[in-house]
C-alpha positions, -999 to 999 in steps of 0.1 A, spaced: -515 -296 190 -518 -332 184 -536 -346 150 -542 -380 141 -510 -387 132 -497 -380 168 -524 -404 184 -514 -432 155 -481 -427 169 -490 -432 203 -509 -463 188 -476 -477 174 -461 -480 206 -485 -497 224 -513 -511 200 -548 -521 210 -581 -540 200 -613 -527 197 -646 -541 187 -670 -534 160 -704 -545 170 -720 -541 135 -695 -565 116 -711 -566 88 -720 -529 81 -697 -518 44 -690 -484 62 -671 -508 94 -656 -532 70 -641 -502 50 -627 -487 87 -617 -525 93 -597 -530 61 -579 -491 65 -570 -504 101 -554 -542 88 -531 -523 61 -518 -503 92 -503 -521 127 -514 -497 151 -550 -513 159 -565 -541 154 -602 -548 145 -626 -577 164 -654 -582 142 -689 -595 153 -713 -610 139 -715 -645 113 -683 -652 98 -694 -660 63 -714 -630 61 -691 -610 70 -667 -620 47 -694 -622 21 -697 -584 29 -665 -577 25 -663 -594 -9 -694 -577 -21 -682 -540 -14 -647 -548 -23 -629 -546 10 -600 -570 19 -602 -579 53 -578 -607 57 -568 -614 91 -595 -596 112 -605 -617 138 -645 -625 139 -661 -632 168 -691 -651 164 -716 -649 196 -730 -682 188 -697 -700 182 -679 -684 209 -663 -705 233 -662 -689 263 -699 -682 265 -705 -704 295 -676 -678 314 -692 -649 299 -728 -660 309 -713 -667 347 -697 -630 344 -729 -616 330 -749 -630 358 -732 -619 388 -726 -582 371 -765 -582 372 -774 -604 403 -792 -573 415 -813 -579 386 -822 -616 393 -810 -626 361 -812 -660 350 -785 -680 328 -811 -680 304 -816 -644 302 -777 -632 301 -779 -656 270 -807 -644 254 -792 -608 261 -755 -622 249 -771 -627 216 -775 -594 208 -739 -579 197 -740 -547 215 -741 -567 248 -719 -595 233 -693 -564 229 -691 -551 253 -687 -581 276 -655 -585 254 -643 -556 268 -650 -566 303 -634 -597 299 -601 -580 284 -605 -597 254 -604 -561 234 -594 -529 249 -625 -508 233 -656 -509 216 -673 -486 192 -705 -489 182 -737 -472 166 -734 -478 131 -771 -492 135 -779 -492 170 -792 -460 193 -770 -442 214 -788 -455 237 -785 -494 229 -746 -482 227 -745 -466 260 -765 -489 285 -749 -518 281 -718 -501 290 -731 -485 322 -744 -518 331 -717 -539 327 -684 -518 321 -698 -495 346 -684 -456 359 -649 -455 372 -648 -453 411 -646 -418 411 -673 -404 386 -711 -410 392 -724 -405 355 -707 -412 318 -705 -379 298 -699 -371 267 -680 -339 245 -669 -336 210 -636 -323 199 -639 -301 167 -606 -296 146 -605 -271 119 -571 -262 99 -552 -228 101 -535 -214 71 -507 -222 91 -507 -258 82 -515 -262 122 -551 -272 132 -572 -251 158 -588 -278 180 -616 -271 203 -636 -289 229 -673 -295 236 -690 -310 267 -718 -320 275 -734 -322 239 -750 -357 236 -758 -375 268 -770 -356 301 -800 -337 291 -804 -308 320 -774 -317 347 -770 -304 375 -741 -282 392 -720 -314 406 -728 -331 373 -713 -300 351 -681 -301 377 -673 -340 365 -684 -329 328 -657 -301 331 -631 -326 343 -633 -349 318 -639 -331 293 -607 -313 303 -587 -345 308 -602 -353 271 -589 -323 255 -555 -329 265 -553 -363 253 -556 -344 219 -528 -319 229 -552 -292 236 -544 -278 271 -581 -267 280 -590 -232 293 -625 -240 302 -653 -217 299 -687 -224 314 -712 -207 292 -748 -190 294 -764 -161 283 -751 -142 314 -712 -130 314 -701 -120 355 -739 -116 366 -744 -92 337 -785 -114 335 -798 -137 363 -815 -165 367 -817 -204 377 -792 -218 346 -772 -184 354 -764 -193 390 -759 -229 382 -734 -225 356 -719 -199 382 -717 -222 410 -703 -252 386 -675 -228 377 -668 -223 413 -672 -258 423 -647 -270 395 -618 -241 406 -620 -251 437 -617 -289 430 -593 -285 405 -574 -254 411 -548 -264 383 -576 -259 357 -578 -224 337 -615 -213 344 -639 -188 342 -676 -187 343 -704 -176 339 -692 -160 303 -714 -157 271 -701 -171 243 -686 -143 224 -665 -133 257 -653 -167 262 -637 -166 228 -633 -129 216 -603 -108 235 -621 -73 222 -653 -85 236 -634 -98 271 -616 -68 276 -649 -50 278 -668 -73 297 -649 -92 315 -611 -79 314 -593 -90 341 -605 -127 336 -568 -146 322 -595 -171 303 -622 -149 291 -613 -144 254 -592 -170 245 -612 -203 260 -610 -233 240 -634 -259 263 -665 -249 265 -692 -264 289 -732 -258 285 -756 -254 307 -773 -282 288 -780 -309 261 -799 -285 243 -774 -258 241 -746 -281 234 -760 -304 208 -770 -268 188 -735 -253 196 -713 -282 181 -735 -287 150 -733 -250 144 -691 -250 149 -694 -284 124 -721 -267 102 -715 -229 96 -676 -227 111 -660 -255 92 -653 -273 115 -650 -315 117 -665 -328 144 -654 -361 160 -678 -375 187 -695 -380 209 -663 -392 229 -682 -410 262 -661 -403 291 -661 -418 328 -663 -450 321 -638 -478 333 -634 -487 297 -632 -465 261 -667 -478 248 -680 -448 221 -712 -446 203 -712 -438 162 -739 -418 148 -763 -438 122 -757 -418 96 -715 -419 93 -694 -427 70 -660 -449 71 -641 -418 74 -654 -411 103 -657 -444 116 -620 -446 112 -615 -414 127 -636 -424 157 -617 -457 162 -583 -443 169 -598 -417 190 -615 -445 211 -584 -469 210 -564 -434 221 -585 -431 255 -576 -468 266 
């Protein structure tokens, strides 16, 4: 199963860019200066030059030879104010108001991306998920075959055999109650996610119902989605509906479910919900000891991913290779 080290590898041979919106946050200019003593990726700063390297100085962090981009000394603002405008002509909006908008570095980022100036953006440190995510569906936008950016979380925990265990988590942070052809598009990318981590998925689409054993509304759409996704994706291991504990545990599949080949062994798990999800990652990352790396956004036309406010530079640095990795 791939680690870090295997997606750094995979860096070396083709490196990559990728944008920090809040260039002046200490937790981004540690990640920044980990990433300059390496050659794998290469940081795009925003924000004022001099305070940024006035930052840097302050927390003790040698950045020397990131490049800054300043939004108000950038000079192809008149190109990216054209591009802006006719992305959002359905909007009506005015020159005026794509630079008003370009001032704010979440938009100014991402618009890097569009352009191919960087390959990826992370962001977060300080904005919402939210302020992190819309911009991107504006302006990046879905790719042509997925109508909605998900989310999933891959959680890596090490075996006393020196090998990590690697799991993967989807929809935990995004679509709040979605629906059956929603779940099938979550299950694909989070599948195609999981194997860009060496994890070959063997998907489980959980309830509180294993093979009809309760019934109800979730319990039929999480029975359907399985259904929907073998059937449009036959090459993917999956079962569903299973509870938890027969998704994951072979004694408890071979009573309930034990002819299933994924029931007991399933490694990507699917919920019905952002509820469920959110609650099931954090109590992996919580009570299991397991890290947790995400949210990774998926179905987008470029790797844009969101930070949560309270990280730390570890992670930060963890979540730009993962990020760079999906480009």
């Amino acid at each position: 199963m791939y680690g870090f080290g295997e997606l750094i590898s995979v860096l070396k041979k083709n490196p990559k860019t990728i944008v920090f919106t809040e260039g002046t946050d200490p937790r981004i200019l540690e990640a920044s200066s980990r990433l300059l003593a390496s050659n794998f990726l290469h940081p795009i700063l925003i924000g004022n030059e001099d305070e940024i390297y006035k930052g840097a100085e302050e927390s003790g962090f040698n950045i020397r030879g990131a490049e800054i981009i300043d939004p108000e000394k950038f000079d192809r603002m008149d190109e990216m104010v054209d591009l802006f405008c006719e992305l959002r002509k359905s909007k009506g909006v005015t020159k005026e108001q794509a630079r008003q908008t370009l001032s704010h570095a979440n938009y100014f980022g991402t618009m890097l991306v569009k352009m191919g100036v960087a390959d990826s953006l992370l962001g977060g440190a300080t904005y919402s998920t939210a302020d992190t995510v819309r911009p991107a569906l504006q302006l990046i936008k879905t790719k042509p075959e997925n109508k909605i950016v998900s989310s999933c979380f891959i959680l890596v925990r090490p075996r006393a055999t020196g090998e990590n265990e690697l799991l993967a988590m989807g929809d935990c942070a995004i679509n709040i109650t979605p629906n059956e052809e929603e779940l099938v598009e979550i299950a694909h990318e989070t599948a195609n996610c999981a194997r860009i981590f060496g994890l070959e998925p063997e998907v489980a689409f959980l309830s509180y119902s294993t093979f009809g054993s309760g019934s109800g509304e979730t319990v039929d759409k999480m029975r359907n989605a399985a259904e929907m996704t073998k059937k449009a994706y036959p090459e993917l291991p999956i079962a569903g509906e299973l509870q938890f504990d027969a998704a994951v545990s072979p004694r408890v599949a071979r009573t309930k479910c034990p002819n299933d080949p994924v029931a007991g062994h399933a490694n990507t798990f699917i919920f019905p919900d952002i509820n469920a999800g959110n609650i099931g990652y954090k109590i992996a990352q919580r009570l299991g000891n397991f890290e947790a790396y995400g949210p990774i956004l998926l179905g987008l036309n470029a790797p844009v991913n969101d930070l949560s406010r309270g990280c730390n530079a570890a992670e930060v640095y963890s979540m730009a290779i993962i990020t760079a990795a999906l480009a």
